[in-house]
TIVODO-979983 format. One line per field, with one value per residue (C-alpha): x, y, z; residue number from 1; residue in one letter. Coordinates in Angstrom, 3 decimals. Each point is the difference from the previous one (the first is absolute). Example, Ala and Ser with C-alpha at 12.3 -4.5 7.8 and 13.67 -1.06 7.14 Angstrom:
TIVODO-979983
c1: [12.300; 1.370]
c2: [-4.500; 3.440]
c3: [7.800; -0.660]
num: [1; 2]
residu: [a; s]
end
This chain:
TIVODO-979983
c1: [26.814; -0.877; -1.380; -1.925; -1.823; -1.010; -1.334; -2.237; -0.761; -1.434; -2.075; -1.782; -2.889; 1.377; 2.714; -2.459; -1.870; 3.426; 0.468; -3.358; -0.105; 3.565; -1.260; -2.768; 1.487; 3.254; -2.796; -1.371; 3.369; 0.713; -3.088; 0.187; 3.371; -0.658; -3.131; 1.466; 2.929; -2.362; -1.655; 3.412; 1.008; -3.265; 0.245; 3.529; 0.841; -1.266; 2.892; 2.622; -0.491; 1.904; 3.401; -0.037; 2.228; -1.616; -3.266; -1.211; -3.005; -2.292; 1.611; -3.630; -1.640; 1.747; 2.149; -3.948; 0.144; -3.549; 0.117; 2.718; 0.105; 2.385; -0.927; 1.823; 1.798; 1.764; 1.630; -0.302; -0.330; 2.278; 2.723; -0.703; 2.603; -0.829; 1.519; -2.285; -3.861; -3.098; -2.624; -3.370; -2.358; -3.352; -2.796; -2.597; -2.647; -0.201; -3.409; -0.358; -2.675; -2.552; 1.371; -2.256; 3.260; 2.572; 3.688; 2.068; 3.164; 3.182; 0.632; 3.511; 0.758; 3.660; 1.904; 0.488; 3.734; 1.158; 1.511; -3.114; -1.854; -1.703; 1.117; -2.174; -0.884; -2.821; -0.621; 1.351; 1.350; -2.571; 0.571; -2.810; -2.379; -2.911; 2.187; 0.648; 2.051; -1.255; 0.938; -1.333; -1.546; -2.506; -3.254; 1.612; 0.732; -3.268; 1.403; 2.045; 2.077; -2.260; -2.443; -1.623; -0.387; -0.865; 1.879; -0.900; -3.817; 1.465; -2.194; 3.421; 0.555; 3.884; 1.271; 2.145; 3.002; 2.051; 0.310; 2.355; 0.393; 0.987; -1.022; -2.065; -0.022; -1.953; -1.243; -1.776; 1.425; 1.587; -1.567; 2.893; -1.063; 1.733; 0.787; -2.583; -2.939; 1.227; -0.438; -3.439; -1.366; 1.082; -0.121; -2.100; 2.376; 2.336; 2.172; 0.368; 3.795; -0.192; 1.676; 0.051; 3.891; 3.303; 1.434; 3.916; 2.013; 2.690; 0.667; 2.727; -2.851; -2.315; -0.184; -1.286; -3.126; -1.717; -3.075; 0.943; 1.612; 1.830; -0.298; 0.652; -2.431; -0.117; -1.087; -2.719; -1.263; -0.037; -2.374; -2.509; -3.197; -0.364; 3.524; 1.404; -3.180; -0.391; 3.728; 0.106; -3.511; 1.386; 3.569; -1.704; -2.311; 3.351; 1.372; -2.837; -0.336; 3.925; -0.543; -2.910; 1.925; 2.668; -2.739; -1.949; 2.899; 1.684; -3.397; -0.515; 3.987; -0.577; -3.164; 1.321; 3.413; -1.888; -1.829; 3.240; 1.558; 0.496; 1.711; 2.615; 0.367; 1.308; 1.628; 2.263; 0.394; 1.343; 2.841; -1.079; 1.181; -1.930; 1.724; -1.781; -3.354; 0.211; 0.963; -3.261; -2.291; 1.653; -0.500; -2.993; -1.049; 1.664; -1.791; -2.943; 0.832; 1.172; -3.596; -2.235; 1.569; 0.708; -4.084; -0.181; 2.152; -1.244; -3.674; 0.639; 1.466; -2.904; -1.992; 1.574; -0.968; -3.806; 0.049; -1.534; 1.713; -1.662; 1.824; 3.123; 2.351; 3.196; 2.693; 3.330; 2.245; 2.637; -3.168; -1.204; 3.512; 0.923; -3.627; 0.721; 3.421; -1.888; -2.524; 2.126; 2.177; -2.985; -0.748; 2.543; 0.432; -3.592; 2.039; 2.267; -2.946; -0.167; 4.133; 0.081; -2.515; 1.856; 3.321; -1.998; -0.966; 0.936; 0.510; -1.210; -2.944; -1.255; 0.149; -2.066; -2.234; 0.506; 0.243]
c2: [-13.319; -2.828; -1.774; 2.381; 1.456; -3.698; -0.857; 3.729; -0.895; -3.790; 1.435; 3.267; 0.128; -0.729; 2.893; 2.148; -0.057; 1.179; 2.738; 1.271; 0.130; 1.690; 2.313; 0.787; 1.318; 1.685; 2.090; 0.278; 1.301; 1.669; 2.097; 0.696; 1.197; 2.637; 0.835; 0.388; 1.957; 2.515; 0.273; 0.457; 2.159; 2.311; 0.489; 1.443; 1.475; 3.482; -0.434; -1.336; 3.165; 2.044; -1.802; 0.962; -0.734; 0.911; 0.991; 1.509; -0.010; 0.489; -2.910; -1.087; -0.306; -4.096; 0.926; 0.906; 2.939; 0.337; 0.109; 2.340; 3.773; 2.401; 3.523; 2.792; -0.067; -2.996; 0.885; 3.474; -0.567; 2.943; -2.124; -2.182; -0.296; -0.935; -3.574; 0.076; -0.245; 0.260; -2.282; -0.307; -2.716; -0.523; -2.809; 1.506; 0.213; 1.442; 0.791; 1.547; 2.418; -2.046; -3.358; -1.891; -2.232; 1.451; -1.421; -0.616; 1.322; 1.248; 3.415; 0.800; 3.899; 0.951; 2.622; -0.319; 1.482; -3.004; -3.355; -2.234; 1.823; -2.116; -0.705; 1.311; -1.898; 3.319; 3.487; 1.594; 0.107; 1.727; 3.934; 0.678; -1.451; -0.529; -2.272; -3.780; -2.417; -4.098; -2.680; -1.301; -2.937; 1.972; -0.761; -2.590; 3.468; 1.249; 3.064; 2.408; 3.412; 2.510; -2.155; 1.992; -2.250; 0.234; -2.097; -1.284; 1.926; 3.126; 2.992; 0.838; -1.023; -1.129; 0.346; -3.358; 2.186; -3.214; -3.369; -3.019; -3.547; -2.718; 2.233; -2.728; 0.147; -3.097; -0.755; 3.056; 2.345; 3.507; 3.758; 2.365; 3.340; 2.669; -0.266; 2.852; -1.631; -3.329; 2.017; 1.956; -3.844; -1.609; 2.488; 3.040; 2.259; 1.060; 1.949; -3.275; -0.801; -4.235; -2.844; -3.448; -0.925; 1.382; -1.244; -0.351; -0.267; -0.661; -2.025; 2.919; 2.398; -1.511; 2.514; -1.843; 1.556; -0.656; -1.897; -0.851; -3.348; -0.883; -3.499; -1.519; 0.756; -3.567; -0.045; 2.422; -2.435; -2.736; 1.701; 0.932; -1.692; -3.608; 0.278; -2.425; -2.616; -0.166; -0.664; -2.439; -1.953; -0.364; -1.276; -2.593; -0.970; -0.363; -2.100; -2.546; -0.581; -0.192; -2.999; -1.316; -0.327; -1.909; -2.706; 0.052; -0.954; -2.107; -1.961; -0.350; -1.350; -2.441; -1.493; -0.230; -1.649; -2.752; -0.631; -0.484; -1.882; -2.972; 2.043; 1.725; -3.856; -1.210; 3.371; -0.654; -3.884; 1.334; 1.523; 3.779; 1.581; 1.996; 3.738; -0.785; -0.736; 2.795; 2.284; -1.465; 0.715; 3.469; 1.119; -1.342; 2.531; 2.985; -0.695; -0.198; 3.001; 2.128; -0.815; 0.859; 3.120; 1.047; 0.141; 1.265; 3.171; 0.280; -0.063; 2.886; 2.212; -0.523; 0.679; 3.317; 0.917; -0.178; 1.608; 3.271; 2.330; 1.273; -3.823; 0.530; -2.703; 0.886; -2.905; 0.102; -1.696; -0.620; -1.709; -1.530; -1.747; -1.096; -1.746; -1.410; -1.413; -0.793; -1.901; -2.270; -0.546; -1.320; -1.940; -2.053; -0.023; -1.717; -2.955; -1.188; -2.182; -1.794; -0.701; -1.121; -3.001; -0.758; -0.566; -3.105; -1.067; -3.792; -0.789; -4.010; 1.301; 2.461; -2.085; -2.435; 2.921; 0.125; 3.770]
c3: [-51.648; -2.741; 2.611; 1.396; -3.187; -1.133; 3.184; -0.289; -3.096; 0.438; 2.772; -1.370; 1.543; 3.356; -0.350; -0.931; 3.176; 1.742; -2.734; -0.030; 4.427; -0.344; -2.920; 2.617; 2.884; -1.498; -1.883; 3.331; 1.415; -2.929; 0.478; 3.955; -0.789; -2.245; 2.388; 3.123; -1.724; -2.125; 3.702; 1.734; -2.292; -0.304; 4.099; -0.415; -3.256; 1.387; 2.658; -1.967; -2.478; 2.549; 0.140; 3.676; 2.305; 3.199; 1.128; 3.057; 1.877; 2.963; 2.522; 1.052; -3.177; -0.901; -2.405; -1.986; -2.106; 0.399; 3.146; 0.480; 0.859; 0.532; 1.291; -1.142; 3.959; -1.110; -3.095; -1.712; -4.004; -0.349; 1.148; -2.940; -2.921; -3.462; 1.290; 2.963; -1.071; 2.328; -1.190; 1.044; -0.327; 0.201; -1.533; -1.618; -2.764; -3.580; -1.536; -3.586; -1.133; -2.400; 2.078; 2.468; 1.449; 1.997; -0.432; 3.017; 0.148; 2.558; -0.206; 0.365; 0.971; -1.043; -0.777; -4.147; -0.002; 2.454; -1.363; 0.237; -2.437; -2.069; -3.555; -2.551; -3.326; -1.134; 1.317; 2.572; 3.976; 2.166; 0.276; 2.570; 2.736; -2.324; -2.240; 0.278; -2.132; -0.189; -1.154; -2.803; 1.219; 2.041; -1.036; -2.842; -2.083; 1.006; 0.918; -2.221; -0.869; 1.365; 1.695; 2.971; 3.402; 3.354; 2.920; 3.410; -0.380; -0.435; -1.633; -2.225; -2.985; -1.174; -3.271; -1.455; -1.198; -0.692; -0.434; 1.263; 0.054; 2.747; 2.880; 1.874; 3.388; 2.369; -3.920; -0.222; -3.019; 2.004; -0.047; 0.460; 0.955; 2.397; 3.819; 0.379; -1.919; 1.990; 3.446; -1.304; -1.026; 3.538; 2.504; -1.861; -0.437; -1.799; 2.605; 1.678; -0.276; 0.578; -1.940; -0.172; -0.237; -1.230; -2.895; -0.187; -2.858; 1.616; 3.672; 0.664; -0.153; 3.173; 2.812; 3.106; 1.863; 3.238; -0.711; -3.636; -1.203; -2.981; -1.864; -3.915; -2.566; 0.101; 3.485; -1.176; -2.719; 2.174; 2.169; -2.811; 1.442; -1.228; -1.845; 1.749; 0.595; -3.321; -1.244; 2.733; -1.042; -3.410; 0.900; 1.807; -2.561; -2.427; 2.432; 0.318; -3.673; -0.146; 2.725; -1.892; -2.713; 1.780; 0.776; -3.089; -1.893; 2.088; 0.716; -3.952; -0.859; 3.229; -1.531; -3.654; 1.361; 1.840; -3.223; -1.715; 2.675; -2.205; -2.903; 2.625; 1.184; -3.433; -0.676; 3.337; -1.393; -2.756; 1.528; -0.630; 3.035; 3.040; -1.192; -3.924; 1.776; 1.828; -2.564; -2.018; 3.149; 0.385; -3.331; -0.672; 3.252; -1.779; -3.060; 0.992; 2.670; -3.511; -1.465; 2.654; 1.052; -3.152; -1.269; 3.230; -0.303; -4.022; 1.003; 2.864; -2.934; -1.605; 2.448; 0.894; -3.606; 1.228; 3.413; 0.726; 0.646; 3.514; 1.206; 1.400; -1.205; -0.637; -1.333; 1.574; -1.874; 2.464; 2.433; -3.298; -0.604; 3.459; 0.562; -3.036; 0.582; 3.302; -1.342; -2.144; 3.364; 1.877; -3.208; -0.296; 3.949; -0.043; -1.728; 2.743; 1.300; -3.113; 0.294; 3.225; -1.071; -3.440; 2.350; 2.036; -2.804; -0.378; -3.821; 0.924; 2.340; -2.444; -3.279; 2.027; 0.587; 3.939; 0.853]
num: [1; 2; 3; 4; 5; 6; 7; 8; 9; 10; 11; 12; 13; 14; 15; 16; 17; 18; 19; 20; 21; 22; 23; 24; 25; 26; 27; 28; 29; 30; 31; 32; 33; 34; 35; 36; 37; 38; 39; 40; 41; 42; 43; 44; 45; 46; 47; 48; 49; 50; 51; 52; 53; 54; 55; 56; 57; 58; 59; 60; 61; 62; 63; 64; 65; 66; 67; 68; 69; 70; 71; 72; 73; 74; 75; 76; 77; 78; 79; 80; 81; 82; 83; 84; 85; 86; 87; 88; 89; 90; 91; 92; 93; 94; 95; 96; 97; 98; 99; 100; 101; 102; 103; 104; 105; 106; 107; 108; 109; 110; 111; 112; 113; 114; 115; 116; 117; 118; 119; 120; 121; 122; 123; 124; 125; 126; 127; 128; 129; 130; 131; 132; 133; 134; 135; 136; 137; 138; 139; 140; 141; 142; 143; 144; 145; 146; 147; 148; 149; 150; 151; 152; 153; 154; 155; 156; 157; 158; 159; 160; 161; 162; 163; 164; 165; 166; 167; 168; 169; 170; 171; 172; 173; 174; 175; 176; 177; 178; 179; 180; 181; 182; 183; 184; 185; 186; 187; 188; 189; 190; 191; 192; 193; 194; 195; 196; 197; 198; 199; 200; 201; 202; 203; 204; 205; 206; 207; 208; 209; 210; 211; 212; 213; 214; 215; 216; 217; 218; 219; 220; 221; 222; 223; 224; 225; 226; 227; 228; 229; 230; 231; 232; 233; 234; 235; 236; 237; 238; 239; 240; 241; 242; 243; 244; 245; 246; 247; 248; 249; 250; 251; 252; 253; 254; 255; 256; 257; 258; 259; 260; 261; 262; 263; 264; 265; 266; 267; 268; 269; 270; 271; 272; 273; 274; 275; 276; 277; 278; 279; 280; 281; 282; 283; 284; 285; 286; 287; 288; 289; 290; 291; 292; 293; 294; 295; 296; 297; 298; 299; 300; 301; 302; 303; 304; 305; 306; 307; 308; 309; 310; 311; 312; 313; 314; 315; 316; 317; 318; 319; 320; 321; 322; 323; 324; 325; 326; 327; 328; 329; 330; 331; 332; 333; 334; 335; 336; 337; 338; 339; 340; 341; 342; 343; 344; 345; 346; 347; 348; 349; 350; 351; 352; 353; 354; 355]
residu: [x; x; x; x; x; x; x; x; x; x; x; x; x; x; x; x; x; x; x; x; x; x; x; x; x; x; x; x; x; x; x; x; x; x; x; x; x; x; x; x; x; x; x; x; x; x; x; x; x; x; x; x; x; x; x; x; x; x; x; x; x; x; x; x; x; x; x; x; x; x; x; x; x; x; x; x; x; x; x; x; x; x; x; x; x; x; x; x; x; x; x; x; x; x; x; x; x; x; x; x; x; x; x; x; x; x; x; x; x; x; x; x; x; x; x; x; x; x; x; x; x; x; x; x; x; x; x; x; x; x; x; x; x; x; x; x; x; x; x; x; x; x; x; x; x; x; x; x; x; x; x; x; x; x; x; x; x; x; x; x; x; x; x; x; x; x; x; x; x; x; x; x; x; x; x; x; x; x; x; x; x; x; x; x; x; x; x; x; x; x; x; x; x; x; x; x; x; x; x; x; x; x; x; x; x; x; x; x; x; x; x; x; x; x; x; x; x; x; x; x; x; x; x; x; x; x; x; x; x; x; x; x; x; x; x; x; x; x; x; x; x; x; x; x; x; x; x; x; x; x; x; x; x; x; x; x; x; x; x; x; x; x; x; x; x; x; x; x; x; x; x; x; x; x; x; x; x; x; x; x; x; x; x; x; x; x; x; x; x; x; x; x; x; x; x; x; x; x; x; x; x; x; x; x; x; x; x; x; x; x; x; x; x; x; x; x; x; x; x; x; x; x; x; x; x; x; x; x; x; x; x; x; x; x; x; x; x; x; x; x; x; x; x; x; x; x; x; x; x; x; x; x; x; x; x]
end
């Protein structure tokens, strides 16, 4: 370690270039991360809210809630128990009386004395069809207690009875309302008995029907429309600055050992042995690994102070710790090039300045 800091510090302005490139992209990663895990996160939090354990749906439909319908034929809702929950789901629109902009939204129709009711931070759960509950993101708190609205086009006007929070569902914030304004808004009326999917509580509970198949909720997250594109664009985008990284720094330490060739020459004359040298290269990696990644991670909490709120970024801190124990891996990895050319080093060649 003595080694290493002196040599850091007789070269500033060299080292610098490496911190201020490593500083760079673990900002970079830093940043991603907490993007594509707001993202993630906003797809499936409506889902997770459940703590399902099985859901059920039309066996054509892809394992797509939006996509799925099941007819009153298939599964009677007065079979349902209060661990058993139809849902129904539909995209749609939200416009506001006075407002020009309409807000999209999914509509989720459910039956408000089943287990994935939605948790309520103000107001009320919905007590008739002309009711809805949102979540409080809708509209960026545009839309309030009381608040009149109609959905999908519709001539009626809903009532926000209640509020709740972390009901996103394919990022857009959730509009619970009942199974029988759900069937009015998708297939006009109201006598219309259709769902989306069942929702079990339990896996005990699933009762297997012809036409219907059961998956994970995870299954059904997966399949949220650009879910898994996106989670797989930004894992690769990780990756390649985890591998440029690797070269960047193992490029730099290869350039600045050949310009000390001579000193490692009269180092190994000396007598001080190949494990000390590459002790000095290795820490000298992990310093400089500690630095860059360390502005890095304080200047993305700083940033995070200044983000608006409509961006998605969430910080994970178990993601934020393993890139970062990941980062100082590749780090000091980066330095094995540079060993490798200090151990052919020949103390005689080198002091005559022969590389």
């Amino acid at each position: 370690m003595y080694l290493a800091y002196h040599e850091l510090k007789s070269a500033k302005a060299r080292y610098s270039l490496v911190v201020l490139t490593l500083f760079l992209i673990a900002y970079l990663i830093y940043f991603l991360t907490g993007l594509a895990y707001g993202l993630a996160n906003n797809n499936r939090v409506g889902v997770d809210q459940w703590g399902a354990a099985r859901v059920t749906m039309n066996k054509y439909a892809d394992h797509n809630l939006q996509s799925s319908t099941i007819t009153e034929q298939q599964f009677d809702q007065a079979d349902l128990s209060k661990k058993v929950a139809p849902l129904g789901v539909l995209a749609s629109e939200v416009s506001q009386k006075g407002y020009d902009t309409d807000l999209d939204t999914y509509v989720f129709g459910i039956n408000f004395a089943s287990f994935i009711k939605p948790k309520l931070i103000a107001g009320r759960q919905v007590r008739h069809d002309h009711e809805v509950v949102i979540d409080q993101r809708l509209g960026a708190g545009q839309l309030k207690l009381g608040s009149k609205v109609k959905l999908n086009g519709s001539d009626t006007y809903y009532k926000v009875v209640g509020l709740t929070k972390n009901n996103l569902f394919g990022t857009l914030p959730i509009t619970f309302t009942t199974l029988a304004t759900y069937n009015q808004l998708r297939f006009g009326s109201t006598a219309v008995k259709n769902m989306s999917a069942v929702i079990y509580q339990q896996k005990k509970d699933v009762v297997k029907k012809a036409g219907l198949e059961t998956m994970t909720p995870q299954t059904v997250i997966e399949n949220i429309p650009g879910y898994t594109a996106q989670n797989s664009t930004f894992s690769l985008m990780i990756g390649a600055l985890f591998v440029i990284v690797l070269f960047i720094v193992g490029i730099f330490m290869y350039i600045l050992t050949i310009q000390n060739i001579s000193v490692y020459g009269v180092m190994r004359a000396q007598g001080i042995s190949n494990g000390t040298l590459i002790r000095s290269v290795l820490a000298q990696s992990l310093l400089l690994g500690l630095m860059g990644v360390g502005l890095g991670l304080i200047a993305n909490q700083l940033t995070i102070l200044v983000l608006p709120a409509k961006i998605p970024y969430t910080n994970n801190p178990l993601l934020v710790g393993g890139f970062t124990m990941g980062l100082l891996a590749v780090v000091v990895l980066g330095s094995v090039f540079s060993i490798k050319r200090i151990l052919k080093i020949d103390p005689l060649d080198a002091i005559g300045g022969a590389a």
